[in-house]
N, C-alpha and C positions, 0 to 999 in steps of 0.2 A: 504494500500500500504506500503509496507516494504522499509524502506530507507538504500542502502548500499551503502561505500565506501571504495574503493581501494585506498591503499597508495603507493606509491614508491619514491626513490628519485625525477626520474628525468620528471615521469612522460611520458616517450616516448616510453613506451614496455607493461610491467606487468600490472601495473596498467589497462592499457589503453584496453589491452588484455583482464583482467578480468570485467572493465566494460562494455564492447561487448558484451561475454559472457552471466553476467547479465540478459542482456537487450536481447537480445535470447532467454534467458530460461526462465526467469522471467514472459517472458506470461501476462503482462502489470500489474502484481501483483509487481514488485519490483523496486523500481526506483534508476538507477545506477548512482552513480557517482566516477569518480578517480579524483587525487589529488597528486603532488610532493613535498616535502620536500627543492628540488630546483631543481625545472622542468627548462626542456629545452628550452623550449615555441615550440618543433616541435615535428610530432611522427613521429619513428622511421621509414625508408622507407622498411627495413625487416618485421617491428609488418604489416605495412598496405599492404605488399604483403603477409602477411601468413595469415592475414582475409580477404584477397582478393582469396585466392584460395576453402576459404570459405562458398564466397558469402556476405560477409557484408567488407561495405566500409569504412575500418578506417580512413579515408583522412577526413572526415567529422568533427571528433574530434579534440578539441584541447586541447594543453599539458597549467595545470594548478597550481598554488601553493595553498598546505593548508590552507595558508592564505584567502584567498575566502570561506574556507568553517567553519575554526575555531569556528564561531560562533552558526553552527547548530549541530543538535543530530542527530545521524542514530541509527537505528536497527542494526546494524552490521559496525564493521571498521574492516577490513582488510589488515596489513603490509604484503607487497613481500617480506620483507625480508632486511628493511632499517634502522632496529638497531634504536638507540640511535637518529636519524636523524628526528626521528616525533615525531611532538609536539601531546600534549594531546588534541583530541575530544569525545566530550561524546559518548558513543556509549554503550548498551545492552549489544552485545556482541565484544570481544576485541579478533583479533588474529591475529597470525604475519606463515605467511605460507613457511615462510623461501626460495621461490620462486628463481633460480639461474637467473644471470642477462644472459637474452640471446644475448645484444646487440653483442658482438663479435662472437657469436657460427655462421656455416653454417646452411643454408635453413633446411636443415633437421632436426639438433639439434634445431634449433629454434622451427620448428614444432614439437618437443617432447614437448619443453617447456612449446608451446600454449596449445597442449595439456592436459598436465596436468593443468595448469589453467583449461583450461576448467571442467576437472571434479572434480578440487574443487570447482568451483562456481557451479555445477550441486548439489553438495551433500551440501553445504552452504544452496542453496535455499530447497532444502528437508527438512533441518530442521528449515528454519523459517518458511517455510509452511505445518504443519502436515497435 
């Protein structure tokens, strides 16, 4: 089982988007989790209407800080795009997807957004699973 984690600040969009994802695609081979730099402690009620039109129920998640997870290794860490804002965990491979923050953008823009998370966590899990 491949352990991945998504970083973002605040933990109430991206991150949270991309650990959905994940766990979608991942096909019980990858075990997701996100993580904020200084989370909100809420997710976003745009991220959970746009995995709501989906079919998967973001409401269930909750928004976390890295600090909970500092102390473990993943196969993969992936920054949205939070800069200087995360601290170091060990991780295989290391990549910052420079992800734009959708929280302000419209329904629509935001669903570009998801999107494209989405098919960066599709082509991530490709290649931790030859």
């Amino acid at each position: 089982m491949k352990r991945v984690l998504f970083v973002c600040i605040e933990n109430s969009n991206r991150s949270q988007v991309a650990e959905a994802f994940a766990k979608i695609y991942g096909n019980g081979k990858v075990l997701a989790f996100s993580a904020g730099s200084s989370p909100l402690g809420i997710i976003n009620p745009k991220a959970i209407e746009s995995m709501g039109k989906l079919g998967y129920d973001l409401a269930s998640h909750s928004s976390k800080s890295v600090d909970s997870l500092k102390h473990e290794t993943f196969d993969a860490l992936i920054t949205m795009g939070c800069g200087d804002d995360c601290p170091f965990i060990p991780a295989d491979l290391r990549e910052d997807w420079n992800i734009p923050d959708p929280r302000n953008m419209s329904p629509d823009q935001y669903a570009e957004v998801r999107d494209l998370i989405a098919e960066k966590v599709k082509q991530l899990i490709k290649r931790l699973m030859p």
